[in-house]
C-alpha positions as CSV (number, residue, x, y, z in Angstrom):
1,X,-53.3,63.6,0.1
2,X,-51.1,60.3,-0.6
3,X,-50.4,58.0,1.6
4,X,-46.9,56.0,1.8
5,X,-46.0,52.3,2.9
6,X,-43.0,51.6,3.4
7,X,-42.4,48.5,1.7
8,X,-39.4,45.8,3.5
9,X,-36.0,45.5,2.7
10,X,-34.8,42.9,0.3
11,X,-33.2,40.5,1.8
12,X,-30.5,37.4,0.9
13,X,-32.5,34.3,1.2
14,X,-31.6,31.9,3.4
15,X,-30.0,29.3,2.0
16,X,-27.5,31.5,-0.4
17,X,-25.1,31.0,1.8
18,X,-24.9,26.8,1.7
19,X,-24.7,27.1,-2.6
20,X,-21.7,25.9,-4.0
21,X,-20.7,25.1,-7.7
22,X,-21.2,21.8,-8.9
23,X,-18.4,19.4,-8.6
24,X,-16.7,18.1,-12.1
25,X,-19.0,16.4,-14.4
26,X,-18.3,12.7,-14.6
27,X,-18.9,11.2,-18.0
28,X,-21.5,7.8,-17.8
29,X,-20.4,4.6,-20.1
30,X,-24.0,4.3,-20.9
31,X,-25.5,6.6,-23.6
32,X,-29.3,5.4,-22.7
33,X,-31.4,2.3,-20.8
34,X,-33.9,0.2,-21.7
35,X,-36.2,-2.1,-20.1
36,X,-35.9,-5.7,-21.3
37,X,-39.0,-7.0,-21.6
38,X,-38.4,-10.7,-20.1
39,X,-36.4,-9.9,-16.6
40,X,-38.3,-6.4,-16.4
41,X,-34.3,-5.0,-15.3
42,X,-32.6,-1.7,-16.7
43,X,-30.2,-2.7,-20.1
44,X,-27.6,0.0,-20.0
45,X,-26.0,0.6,-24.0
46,X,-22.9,2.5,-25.0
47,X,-23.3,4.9,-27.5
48,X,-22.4,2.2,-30.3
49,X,-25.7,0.3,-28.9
50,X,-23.1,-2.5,-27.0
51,X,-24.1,-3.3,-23.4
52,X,-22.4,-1.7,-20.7
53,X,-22.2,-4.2,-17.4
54,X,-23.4,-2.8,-14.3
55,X,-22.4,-5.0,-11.9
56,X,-24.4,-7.3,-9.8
57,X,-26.9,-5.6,-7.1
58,X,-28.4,-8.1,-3.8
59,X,-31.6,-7.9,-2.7
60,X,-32.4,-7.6,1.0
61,X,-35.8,-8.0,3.1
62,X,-36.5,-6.9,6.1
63,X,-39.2,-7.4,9.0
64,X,-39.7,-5.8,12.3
65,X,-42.6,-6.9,14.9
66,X,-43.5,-4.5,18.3
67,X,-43.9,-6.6,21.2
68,X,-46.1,-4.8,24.6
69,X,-45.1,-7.3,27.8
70,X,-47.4,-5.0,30.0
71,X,-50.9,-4.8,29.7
72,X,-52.0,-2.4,32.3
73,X,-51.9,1.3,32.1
74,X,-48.5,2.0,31.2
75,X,-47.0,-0.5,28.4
76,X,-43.9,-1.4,28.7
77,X,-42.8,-1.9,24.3
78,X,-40.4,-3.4,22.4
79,X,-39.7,-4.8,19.1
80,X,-37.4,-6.9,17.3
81,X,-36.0,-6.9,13.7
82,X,-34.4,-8.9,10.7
83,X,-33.0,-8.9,8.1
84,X,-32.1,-11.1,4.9
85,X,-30.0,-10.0,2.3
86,X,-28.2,-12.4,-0.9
């Protein structure tokens, strides 16, 4: 005597529904990067070996503190925050 399962139907998974094809490829100016060794920042080359500017990038810096004005049972919080950024 056999016994038979009955195994689930396949189904579509999930997310098949959100794919979409790629969008056009976009060709880079830069063939490959580097690290220079002195400023420790990315040195982007053409594919002659010529540098390839990237533009100028700021930095920012941030800081947030939590302030409690309540010290009984039930605080009553806040916090501030700031930033910098050149």
């Amino acid at each position: 005597m056999t016994t038979s399962v009955a195994l689930p139907s396949p189904t579509r998974p999930w997310g098949a529904g959100r794919l979409a094809p790629y969008p056009a490829v976009i060709r880079r100016p830069h063939a490959t990067v580097t690290i220079d060794p002195t400023t420790q920042l990315g040195v982007f080359r053409d594919r002659v070996g010529q540098v390839v500017e990237r533009g100028k990038h700021a930095t920012s810096s941030g800081t947030e503190t939590s302030t409690t004005t309540n010290s009984d049972s039930r605080n009553d919080q806040g916090h501030d925050q700031d930033s910098t950024q050149d």
